[in-house]
KEKOLBA-287019 format. One record per atom (N, C-alpha, C): residue in one letter; atom name; x, y, z. Coordinates in steps of 0.2 Angstrom, whole numbers, plus 2048, in hexadecimal, padded with zeros to 3 digits. Example, Ala and Ser with C-alpha at 12.3 -4.5 7.8 and 13.67 -1.06 7.14 Angstrom:
BEGIN
SITE  rest  atom    u    v    w
SITE     a     N  842  7E4  827
SITE     a    CA  83E  7EA  827
SITE     a     C  842  7F0  827
SITE     s     N  840  7F5  823
SITE     s    CA  844  7FB  824
SITE     s     C  840  800  827
! end
This chain:
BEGIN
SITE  rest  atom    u    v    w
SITE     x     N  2B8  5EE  6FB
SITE     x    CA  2BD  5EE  6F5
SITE     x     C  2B9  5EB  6EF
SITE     x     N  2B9  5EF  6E8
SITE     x    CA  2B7  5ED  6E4
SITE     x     C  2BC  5E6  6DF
SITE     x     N  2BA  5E2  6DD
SITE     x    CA  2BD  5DB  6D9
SITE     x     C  2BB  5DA  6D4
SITE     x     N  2BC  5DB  6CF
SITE     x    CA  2B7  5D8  6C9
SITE     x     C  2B8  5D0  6CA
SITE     x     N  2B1  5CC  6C6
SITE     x    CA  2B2  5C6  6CA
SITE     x     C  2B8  5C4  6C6
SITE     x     N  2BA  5C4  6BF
SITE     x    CA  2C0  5C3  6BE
SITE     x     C  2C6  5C2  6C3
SITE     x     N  2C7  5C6  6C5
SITE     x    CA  2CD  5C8  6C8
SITE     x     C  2CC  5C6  6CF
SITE     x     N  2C6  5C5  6D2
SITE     x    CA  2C5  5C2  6D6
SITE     x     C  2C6  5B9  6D8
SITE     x     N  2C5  5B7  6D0
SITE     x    CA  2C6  5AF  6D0
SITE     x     C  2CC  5AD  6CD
SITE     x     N  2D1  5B3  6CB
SITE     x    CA  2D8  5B2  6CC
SITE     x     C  2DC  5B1  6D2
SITE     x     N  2DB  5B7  6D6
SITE     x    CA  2DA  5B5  6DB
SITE     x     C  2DC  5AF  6E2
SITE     x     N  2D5  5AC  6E1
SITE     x    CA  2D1  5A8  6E4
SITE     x     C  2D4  5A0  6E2
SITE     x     N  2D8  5A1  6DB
SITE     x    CA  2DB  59B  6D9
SITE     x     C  2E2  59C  6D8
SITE     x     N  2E6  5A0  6D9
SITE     x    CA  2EB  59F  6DC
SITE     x     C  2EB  59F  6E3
SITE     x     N  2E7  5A2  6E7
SITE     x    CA  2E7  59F  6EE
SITE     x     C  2E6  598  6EE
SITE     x     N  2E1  598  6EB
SITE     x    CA  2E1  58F  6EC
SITE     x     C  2E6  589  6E8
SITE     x     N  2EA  58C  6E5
SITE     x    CA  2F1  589  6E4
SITE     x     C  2F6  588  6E9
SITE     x     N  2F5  58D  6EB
SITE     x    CA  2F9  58F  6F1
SITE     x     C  2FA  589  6F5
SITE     x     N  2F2  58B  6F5
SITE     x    CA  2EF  585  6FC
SITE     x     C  2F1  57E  6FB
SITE     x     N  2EF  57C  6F5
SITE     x    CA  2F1  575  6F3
SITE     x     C  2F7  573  6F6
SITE     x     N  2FD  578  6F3
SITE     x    CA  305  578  6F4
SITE     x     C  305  576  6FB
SITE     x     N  302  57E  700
SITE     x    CA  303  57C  708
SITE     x     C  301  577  70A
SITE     x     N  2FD  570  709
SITE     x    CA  2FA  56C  70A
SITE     x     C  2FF  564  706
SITE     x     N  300  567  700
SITE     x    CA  306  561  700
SITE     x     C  30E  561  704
SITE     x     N  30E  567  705
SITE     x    CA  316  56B  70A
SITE     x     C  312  566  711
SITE     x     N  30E  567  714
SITE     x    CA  30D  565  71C
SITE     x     C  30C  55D  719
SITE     x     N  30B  55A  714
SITE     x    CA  309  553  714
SITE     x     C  311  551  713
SITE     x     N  315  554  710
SITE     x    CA  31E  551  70E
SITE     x     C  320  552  714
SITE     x     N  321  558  719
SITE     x    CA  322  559  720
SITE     x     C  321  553  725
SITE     x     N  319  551  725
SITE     x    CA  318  54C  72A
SITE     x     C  319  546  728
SITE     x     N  31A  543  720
SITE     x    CA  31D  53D  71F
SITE     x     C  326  53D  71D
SITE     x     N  328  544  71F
SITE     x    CA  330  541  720
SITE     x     C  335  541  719
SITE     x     N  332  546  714
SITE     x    CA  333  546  70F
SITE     x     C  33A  54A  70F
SITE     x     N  33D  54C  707
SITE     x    CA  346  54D  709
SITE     x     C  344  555  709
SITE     x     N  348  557  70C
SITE     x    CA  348  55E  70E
SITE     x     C  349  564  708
SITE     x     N  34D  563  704
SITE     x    CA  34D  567  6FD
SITE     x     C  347  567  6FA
SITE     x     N  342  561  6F8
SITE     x    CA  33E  560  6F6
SITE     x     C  336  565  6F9
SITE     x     N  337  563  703
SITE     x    CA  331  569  706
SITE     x     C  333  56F  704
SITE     x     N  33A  571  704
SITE     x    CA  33A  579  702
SITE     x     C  338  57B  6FC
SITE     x     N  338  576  6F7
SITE     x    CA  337  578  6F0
SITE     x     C  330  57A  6F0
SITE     x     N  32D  574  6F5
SITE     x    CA  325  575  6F4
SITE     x     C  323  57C  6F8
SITE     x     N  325  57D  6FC
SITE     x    CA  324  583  701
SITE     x     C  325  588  6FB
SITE     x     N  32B  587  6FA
SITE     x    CA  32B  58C  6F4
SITE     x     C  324  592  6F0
SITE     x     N  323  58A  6EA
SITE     x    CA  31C  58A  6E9
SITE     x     C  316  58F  6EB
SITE     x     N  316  58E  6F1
SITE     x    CA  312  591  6F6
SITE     x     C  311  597  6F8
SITE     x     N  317  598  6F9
SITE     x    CA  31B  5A0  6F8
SITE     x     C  319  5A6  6F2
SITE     x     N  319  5A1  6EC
SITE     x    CA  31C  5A4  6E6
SITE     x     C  310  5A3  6E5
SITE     x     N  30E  59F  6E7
SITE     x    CA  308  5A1  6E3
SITE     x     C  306  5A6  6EA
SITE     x     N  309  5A7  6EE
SITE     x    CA  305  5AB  6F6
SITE     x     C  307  5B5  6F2
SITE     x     N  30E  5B4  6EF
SITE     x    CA  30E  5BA  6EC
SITE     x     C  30B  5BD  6E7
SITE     x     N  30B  5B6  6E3
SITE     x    CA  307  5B8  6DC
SITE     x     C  2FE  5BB  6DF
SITE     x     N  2FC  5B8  6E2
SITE     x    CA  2F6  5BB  6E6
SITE     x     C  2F6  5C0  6E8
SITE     x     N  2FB  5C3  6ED
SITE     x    CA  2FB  5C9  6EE
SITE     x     C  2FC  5CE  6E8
SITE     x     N  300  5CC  6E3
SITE     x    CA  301  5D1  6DE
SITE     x     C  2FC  5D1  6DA
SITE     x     N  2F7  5CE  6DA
SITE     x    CA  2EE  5CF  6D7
SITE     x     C  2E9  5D3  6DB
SITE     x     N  2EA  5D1  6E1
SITE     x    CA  2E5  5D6  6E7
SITE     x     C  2E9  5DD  6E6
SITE     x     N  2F1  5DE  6E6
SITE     x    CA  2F3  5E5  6E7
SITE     x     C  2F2  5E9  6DE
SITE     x     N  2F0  5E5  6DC
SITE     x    CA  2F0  5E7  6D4
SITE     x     C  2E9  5E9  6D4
SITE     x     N  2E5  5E4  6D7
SITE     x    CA  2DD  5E8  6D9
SITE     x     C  2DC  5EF  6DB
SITE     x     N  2E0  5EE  6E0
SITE     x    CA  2E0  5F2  6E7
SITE     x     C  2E1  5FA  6E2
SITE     x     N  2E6  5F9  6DE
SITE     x    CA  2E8  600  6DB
SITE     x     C  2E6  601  6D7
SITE     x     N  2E2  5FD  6D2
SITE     x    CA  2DE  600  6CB
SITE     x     C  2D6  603  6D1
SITE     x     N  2D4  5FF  6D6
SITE     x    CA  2CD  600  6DA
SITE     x     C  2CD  604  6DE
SITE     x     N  2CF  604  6E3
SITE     x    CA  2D1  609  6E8
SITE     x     C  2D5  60E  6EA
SITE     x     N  2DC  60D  6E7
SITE     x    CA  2DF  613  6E6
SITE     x     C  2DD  619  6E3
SITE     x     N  2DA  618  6DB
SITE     x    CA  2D7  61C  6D8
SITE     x     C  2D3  61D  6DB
SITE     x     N  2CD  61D  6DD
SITE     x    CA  2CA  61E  6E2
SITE     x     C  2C8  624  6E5
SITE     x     N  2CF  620  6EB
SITE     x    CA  2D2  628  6ED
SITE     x     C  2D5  62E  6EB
SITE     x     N  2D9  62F  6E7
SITE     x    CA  2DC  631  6E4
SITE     x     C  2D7  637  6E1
SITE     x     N  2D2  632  6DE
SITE     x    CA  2CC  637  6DA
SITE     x     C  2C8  63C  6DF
SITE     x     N  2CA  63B  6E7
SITE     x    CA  2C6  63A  6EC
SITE     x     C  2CE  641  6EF
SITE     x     N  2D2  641  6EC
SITE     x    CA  2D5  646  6F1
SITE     x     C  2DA  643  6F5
SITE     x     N  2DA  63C  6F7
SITE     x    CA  2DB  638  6FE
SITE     x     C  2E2  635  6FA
SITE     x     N  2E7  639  6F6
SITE     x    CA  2EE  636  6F3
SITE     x     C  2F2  634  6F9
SITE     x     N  2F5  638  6FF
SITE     x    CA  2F7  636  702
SITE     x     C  2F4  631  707
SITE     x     N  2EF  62F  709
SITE     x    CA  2EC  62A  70B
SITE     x     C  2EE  624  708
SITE     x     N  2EC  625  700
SITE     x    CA  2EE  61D  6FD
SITE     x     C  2F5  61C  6FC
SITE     x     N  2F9  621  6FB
SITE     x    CA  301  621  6FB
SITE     x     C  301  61C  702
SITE     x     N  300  61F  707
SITE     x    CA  304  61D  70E
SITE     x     C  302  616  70F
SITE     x     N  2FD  616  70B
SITE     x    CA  2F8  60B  70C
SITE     x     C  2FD  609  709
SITE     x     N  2FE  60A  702
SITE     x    CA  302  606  700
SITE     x     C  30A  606  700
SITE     x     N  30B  60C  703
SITE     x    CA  312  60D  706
SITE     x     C  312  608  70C
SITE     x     N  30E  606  711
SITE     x    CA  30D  601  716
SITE     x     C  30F  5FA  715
SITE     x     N  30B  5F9  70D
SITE     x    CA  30A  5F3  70D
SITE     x     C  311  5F1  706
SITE     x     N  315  5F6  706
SITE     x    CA  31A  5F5  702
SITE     x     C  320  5F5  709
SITE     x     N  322  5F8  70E
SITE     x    CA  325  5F8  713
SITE     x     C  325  5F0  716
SITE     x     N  31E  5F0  717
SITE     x    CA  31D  5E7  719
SITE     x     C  321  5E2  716
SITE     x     N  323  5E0  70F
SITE     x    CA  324  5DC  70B
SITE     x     C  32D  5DC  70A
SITE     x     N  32F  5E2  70F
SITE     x    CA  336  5E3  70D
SITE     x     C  338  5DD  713
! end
């Protein structure tokens, strides 16, 4: 899969937001924090887990899609990303 490194260190940095978030969520959980408060941070986690995915699938279709596409292979990339649209439901 092609990345420009751009978009690659987009990426790379909201995963690692992410990561930060799931790592104070398990620190509030094992010291007994108030329960509204982990959800919030879970939250967080969620929302930068999505924001990720909506950077790799935005890769995904300017890179490979076209690709295929240019390649003949439309129903092929239809069905990938109809997969991976059915997952998220």
């Amino acid at each position: 899969m092609f990345r420009p490194k751009d978009t690659q260190e987009r990426i790379l940095h909201r995963l690692k937001i992410a990561k930060g978030h799931l790592a104070k969520v398990i620190n509030m959980v094992e010291s007994g924090q108030y329960c509204i408060d982990v959800i919030h941070q879970s939250q967080a986690v969620q929302r930068g887990l999505q924001e990720a995915d909506s950077l790799v699938l935005e890769n995904h279709l300017k890179s490979c899609v076209v690709d295929n596409i240019k390649k003949g292979e439309v129903d092929t990339a239809v069905k990938e990303i109809m997969e991976v649209v059915k997952k998220a439901q």
